[in-house]
C-alpha positions in Angstrom: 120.7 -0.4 11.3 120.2 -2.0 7.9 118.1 -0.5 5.5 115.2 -2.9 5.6 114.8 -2.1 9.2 114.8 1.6 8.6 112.3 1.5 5.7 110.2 -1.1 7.9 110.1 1.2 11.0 109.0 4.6 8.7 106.0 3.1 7.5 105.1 2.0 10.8 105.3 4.9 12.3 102.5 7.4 10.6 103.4 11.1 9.3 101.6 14.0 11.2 99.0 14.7 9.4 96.5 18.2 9.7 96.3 21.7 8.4 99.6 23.6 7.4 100.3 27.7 7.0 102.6 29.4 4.4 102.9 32.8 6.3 103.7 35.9 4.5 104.9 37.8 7.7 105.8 40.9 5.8 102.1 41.5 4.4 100.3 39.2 6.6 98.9 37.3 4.2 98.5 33.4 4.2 98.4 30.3 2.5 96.6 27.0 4.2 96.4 23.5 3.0 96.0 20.1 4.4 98.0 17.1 4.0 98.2 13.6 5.1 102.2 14.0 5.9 102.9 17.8 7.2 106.5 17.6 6.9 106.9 16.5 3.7 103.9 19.4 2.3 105.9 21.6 4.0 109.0 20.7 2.3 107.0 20.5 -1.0 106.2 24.3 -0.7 109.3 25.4 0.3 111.4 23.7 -2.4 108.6 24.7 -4.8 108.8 28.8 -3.9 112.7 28.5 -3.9 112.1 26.9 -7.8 110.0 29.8 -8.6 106.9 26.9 -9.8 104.4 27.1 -6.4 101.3 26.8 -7.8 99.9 30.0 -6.2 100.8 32.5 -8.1 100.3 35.8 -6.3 102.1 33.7 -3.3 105.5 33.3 -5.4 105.1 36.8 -6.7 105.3 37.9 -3.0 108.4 35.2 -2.3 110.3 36.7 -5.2 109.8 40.4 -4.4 110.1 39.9 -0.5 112.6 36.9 0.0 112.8 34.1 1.9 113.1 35.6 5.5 109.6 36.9 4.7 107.6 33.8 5.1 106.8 31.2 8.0 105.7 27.7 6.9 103.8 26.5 10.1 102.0 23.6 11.3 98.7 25.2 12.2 96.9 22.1 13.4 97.3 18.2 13.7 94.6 15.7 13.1 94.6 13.0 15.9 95.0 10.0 13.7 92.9 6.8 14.7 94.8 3.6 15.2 92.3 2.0 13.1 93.6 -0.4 9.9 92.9 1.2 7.0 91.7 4.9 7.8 91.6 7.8 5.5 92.7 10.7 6.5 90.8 12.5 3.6 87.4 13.4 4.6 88.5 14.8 8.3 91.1 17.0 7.0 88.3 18.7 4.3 86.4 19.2 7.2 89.6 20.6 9.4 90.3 23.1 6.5 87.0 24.1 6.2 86.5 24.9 10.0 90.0 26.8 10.0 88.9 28.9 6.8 85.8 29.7 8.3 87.6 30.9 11.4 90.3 33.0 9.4 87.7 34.8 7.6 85.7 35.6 10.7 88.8 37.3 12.1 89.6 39.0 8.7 92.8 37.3 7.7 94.0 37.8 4.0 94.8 34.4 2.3 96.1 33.7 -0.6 93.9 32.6 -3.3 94.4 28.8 -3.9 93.7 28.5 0.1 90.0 29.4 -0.5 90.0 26.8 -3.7 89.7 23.1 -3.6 92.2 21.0 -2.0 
């Protein structure tokens, strides 16, 4: 296949889009985030740890003293994406996060402390 063809058929097909886990399985601690293209957050936060410039700071403290093998990075929910011209993704996955945090913290789970911040 030529390249136009492969660029054309990426954009036509739409990235996975939903809430996303960085899991400290050592500690149990974790990190969640949404993102309008999973694999490529997911990517992000892994290259970012393994630079030693992730954004959460306790979170790359624990990478550096635990290691790699320590973590998960998981795809903890998608967002069923409307075939609708046009749609942002934006609002529904605020109001996916903010379900999923509420649900975490009624079953206790320690998270890391950008996951309670903003998006």
């Amino acid at each position: 296949m030529d390249r136009k063809t492969l660029l054309r058929q990426y954009k036509e097909n739409p990235r996975p889009a939903g809430l996303f886990g960085v899991r400290n399985t050592a500690e149990a601690v974790l990190l969640v985030g949404v993102s309008a293209d999973l694999p490529g957050m997911l990517n992000r936060q892994r290259f970012q740890l393994q630079m030693g410039s992730h954004p959460d700071k306790a979170l790359q403290a624990d990478w550096n003293r635990l290691g790699p093998d320590a973590f998960a990075f998981e795809v903890l929910d998608e967002l069923a994406m409307p075939s609708e011209p046009g749609y942002d993704p934006r609002e529904d996955l605020a109001a996916l996060r903010e379900m999923w945090l509420e649900r975490l913290a009624a079953a206790g789970q320690a998270l890391y402390p950008t996951a309670t911040r903003g998006s």
